[in-house]
N, C-alpha and C positions, 0 to 999 in steps of 0.2 A: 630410718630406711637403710637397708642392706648395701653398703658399698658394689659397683656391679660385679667388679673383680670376685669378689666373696660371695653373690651371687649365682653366680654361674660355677662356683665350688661348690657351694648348698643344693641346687639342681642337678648337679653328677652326683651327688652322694646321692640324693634321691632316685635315683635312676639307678645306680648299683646294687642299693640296697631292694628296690623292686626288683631287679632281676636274678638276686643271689636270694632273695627272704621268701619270694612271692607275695609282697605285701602292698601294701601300697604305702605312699609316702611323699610330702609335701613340704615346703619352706614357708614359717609363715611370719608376716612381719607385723612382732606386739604393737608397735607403736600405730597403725595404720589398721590393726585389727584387720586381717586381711591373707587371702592365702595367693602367695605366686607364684603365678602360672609359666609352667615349661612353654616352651616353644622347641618343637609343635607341641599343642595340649598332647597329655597323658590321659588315658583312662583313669577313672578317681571313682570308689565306691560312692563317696560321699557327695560326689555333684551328681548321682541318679538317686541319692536317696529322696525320697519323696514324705516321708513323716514331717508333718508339720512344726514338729517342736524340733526338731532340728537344725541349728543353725554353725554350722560346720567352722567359721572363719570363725564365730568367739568361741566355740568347743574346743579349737585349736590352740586359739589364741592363750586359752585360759590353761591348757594344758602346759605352754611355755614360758608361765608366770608362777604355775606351781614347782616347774620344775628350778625356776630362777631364786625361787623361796626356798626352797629345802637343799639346793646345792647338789641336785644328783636327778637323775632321768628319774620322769615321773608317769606313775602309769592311774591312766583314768576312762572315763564312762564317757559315753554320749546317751541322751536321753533315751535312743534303744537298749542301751544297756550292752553295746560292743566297745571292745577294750583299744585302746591307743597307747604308745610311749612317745611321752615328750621328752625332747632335750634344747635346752635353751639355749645362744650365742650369746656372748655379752663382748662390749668395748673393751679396749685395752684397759681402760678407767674401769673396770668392774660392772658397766651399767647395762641391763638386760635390752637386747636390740633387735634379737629375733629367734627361731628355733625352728627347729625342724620333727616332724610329728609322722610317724610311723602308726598303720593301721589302717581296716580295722581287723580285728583276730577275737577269737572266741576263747573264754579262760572257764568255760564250764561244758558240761556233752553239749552236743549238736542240737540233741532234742529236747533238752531244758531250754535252751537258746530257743529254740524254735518257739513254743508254748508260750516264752517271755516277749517277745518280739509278737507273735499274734494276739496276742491280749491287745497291744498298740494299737496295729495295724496290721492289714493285708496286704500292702500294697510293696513291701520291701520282703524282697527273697536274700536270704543267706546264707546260701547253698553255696555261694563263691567263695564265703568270708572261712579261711586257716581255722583248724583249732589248734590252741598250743598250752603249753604245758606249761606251768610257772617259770621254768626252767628256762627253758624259750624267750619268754619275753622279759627276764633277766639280763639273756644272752642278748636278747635286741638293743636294750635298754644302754647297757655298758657298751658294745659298739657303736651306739650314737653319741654318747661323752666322750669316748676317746675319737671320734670325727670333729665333732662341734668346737671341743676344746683345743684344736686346730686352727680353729676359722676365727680366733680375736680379731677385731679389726680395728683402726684407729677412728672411724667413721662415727665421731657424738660429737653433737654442737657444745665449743668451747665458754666455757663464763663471759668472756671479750665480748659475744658475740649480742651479750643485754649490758655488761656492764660500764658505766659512764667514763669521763677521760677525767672529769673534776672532780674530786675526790676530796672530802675532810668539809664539806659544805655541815652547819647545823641541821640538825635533824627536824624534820615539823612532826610533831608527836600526835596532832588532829590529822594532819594527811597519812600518816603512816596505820594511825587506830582506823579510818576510813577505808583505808585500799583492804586491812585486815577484812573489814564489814562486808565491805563490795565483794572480797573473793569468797566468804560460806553466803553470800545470795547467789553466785555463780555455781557455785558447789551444787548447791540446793535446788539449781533450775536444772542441773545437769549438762551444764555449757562447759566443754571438759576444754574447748579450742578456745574460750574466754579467761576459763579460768587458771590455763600454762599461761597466757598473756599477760596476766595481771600477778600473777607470782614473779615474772619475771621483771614486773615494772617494782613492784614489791622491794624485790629483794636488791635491784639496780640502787635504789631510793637510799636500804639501807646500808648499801658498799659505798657510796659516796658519801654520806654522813659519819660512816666510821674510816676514811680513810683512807680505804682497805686494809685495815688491821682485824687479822684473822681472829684473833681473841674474840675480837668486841662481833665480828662477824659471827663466831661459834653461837654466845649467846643468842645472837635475835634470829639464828638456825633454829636454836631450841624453843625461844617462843614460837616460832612457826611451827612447829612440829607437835606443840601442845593444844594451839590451834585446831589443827589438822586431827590430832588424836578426838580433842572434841568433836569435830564433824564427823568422824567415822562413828560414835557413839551415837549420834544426832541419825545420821544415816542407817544408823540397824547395820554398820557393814563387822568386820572383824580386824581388831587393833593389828594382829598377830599377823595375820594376811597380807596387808597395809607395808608395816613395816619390819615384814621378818622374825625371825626365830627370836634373834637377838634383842639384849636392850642397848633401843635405839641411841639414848642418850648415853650410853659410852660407847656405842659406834660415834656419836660428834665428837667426842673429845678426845678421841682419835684420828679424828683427819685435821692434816696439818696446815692444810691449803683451802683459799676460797673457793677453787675449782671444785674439791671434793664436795666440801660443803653446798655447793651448787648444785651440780652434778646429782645428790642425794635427797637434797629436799625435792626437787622437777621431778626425780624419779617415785618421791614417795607420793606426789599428789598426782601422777601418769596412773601408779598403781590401786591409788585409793577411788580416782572415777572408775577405773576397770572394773575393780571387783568388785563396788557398790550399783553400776549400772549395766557395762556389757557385759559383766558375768554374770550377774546373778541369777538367771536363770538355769546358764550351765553349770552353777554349782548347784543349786536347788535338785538337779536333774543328777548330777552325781552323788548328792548326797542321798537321795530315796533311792537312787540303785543299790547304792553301798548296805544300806537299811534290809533293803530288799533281799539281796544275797546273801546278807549275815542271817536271817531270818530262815532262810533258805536250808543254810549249812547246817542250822543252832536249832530247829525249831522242835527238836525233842527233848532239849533241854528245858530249864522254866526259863526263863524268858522276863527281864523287867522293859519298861521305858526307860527306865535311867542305866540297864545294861548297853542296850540298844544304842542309845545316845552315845554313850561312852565312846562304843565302839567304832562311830561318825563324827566325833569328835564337836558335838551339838549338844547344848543343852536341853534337855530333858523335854521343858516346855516348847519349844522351838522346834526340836524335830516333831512331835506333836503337829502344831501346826503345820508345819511345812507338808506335812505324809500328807496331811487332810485335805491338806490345796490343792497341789500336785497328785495326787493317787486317784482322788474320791472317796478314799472311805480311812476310816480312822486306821492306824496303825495297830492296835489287837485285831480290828477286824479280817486286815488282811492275812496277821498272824493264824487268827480263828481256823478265817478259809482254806489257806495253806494246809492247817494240820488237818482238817476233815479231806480232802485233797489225798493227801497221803494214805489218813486213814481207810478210803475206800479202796486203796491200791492194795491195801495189807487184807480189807474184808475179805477181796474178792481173788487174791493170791494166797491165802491160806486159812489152815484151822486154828488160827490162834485163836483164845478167849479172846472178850472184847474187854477184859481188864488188861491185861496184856496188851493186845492194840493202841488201848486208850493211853498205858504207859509209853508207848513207844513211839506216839505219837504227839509227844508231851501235856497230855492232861492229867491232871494232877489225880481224878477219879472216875470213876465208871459214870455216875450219875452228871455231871458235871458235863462229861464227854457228851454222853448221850441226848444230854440239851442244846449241845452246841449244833452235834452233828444234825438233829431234826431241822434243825433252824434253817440250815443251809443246803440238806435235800429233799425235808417233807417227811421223811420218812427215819424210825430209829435206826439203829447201825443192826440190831440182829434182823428187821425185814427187812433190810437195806439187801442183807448177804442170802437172806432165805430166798429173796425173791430174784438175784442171781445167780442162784446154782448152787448155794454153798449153804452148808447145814452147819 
């Protein structure tokens, strides 16, 4: 939780930056997944949006955990497909505490926007919402780091605070293999407030059997963190996500203290329920936007699944699934649609051939086009043009 001091500095930036950016903008606390509220409330895009897949405190939250992951303002989606920048606060300890999330703003035309947005829904106008330029929201991006990295605070619960006074007690190797058992059934049921409980009776357990000698502490850091890796694998979540860019195991043999070592495993099993339960939707939701917009920009190019992927940073199979669950309809399909989309914009705005079209449109051939395009309006692409005005 946000110290109040630091607080109420994360709220005046929010209020500066609305009244210098026109934007909107909000403090949100990772740990409580949670967005806080000014006093008096502020007008907030995102508390009248009405789209059902919307869920604004983990689209934030998740926003301020990527930003925590990659070490730099990070810019992302909400299920309509409006852009945000996150920037993250961490403790003086380095450990991710909360952020602050600017948005939302438009990063493509108004009327692309618009078309992507009614596909969803009708029921969300954004007619209010900036459009801006890459440049822009660059600019926004870097003056939230150079704010946020301001606001370190001393405010994270200390090691002291689970660890025992008796210390060098033998270790019970059944009681220690048991609480391991107990925490992936808690993992597993999604008991994220049981299972910081029992990490921390956990690892109390194994600071009084070693002593507190940071050595013998590093290593059973590491068993737990192999642990942990397994559950994220068991979970379908991503190792990378979890624990950072970096490898993890020589970030432990680099902290010198039981505090770090504490301090880092709570924060890897904080991050590993987030991402495997309260995010998973809003990544699901920014990764088929991401798909979506590349497909967008790309789509007269060829075009693979495993280009696609690449470029969301999913594997091949996976995004696959994912587009099919979330979209409705398979990922060439919306490709398909997309280019005959286009292609009726080019029938009906000029005399190109329709082998030209069809190139321009990324199909590989006249005939091939021509199967696709019937599919999707009943009609070939020359009656398509004859029989609006165009010869």
């Amino acid at each position: 939780m946000l110290p109040k001091g630091q607080l109420q500095r994360c709220q005046q930036c929010c209020q500066d930056i609305r009244l210098l950016c026109g934007v909107d903008c909000r403090t949100v606390s990772t740990e409580e997944i949670r967005i806080l509220r000014e006093t008096p409330p502020q007008p907030d895009f995102c508390d009248g949006c009405s789209y059902i897949r919307c869920r604004a405190r983990a689209t934030h939250a998740y926003g301020c955990n990527e930003s925590y992951r990659w070490h730099s303002p990070y810019l992302y989606y909400c299920p309509l497909g409006l852009a945000f920048v996150a920037q993250c606060i961490c403790t003086d300890a380095g450990e991710l505490e909360g952020g602050i999330a600017a948005g939302p703003f438009l990063t493509s035309n108004r009327e692309e926007a618009r078309e992507q947005v009614a596909e969803l829904t009708s029921a969300v106008c954004i007619d209010s919402v900036p459009q801006w330029s890459g440049d822009q929201s660059a600019a926004l991006g870097r003056l939230l780091e150079f704010l946020c990295r301001g606001m370190i605070s001393e405010g994270f619960r200390p090691p002291s605070a689970v660890l025992p006074e008796n210390q060098g007690e033998p270790a019970d190797l059944s009681t220690s293999l048991e609480g391991e058992r107990q925490l992936q059934q808690l993992i597993e049921q999604q008991d994220s407030e049981g299972a910081r409980g029992l990490l921390d009776q956990v690892f109390s357990q194994a600071y009084a059997a070693s002593g507190g000698d940071t050595e013998a502490m590093r290593h059973r850091v590491m068993e737990l963190s192999v642990m942990l890796a397994r559950a994220c694998v068991n979970a379908g979540a991503d190792v990378q996500e979890v624990f950072g860019r970096s490898d993890y195991l020589t970030d432990i043999r680099e902290f010198s203290t039981v505090d770090q070592l504490y301090s880092w495993i709570t924060s890897v099993l904080r991050r590993f329920m987030d991402y495997t339960f309260e995010f998973q939707q809003v990544r699901h939701a920014n990764a088929l936007f991401n798909a979506q917009r590349f497909i967008r920009q790309h789509y007269a190019e060829r075009l693979t699944l495993e280009s696609i992927a690449a470029e969301v940073c999913l594997s091949p199979g996976y995004l696959s699934s994912l587009f099919k669950a979330e979209a409705g309809e398979s990922l060439f399909a919306y490709l398909n649609r997309f280019r005959v989309k286009r292609s009726r914009q080019l029938l009906l705005e000029s005399s190109r051939p329709l082998v030209e079209v069809a190139h321009a449109c990324g199909f590989e051939d006249q005939s091939y086009f021509t199967r696709v395009f019937k599919k999707y309006t009943g009609v070939s692409p020359g009656k398509f043009r004859q029989k609006n005005g165009r010869v």
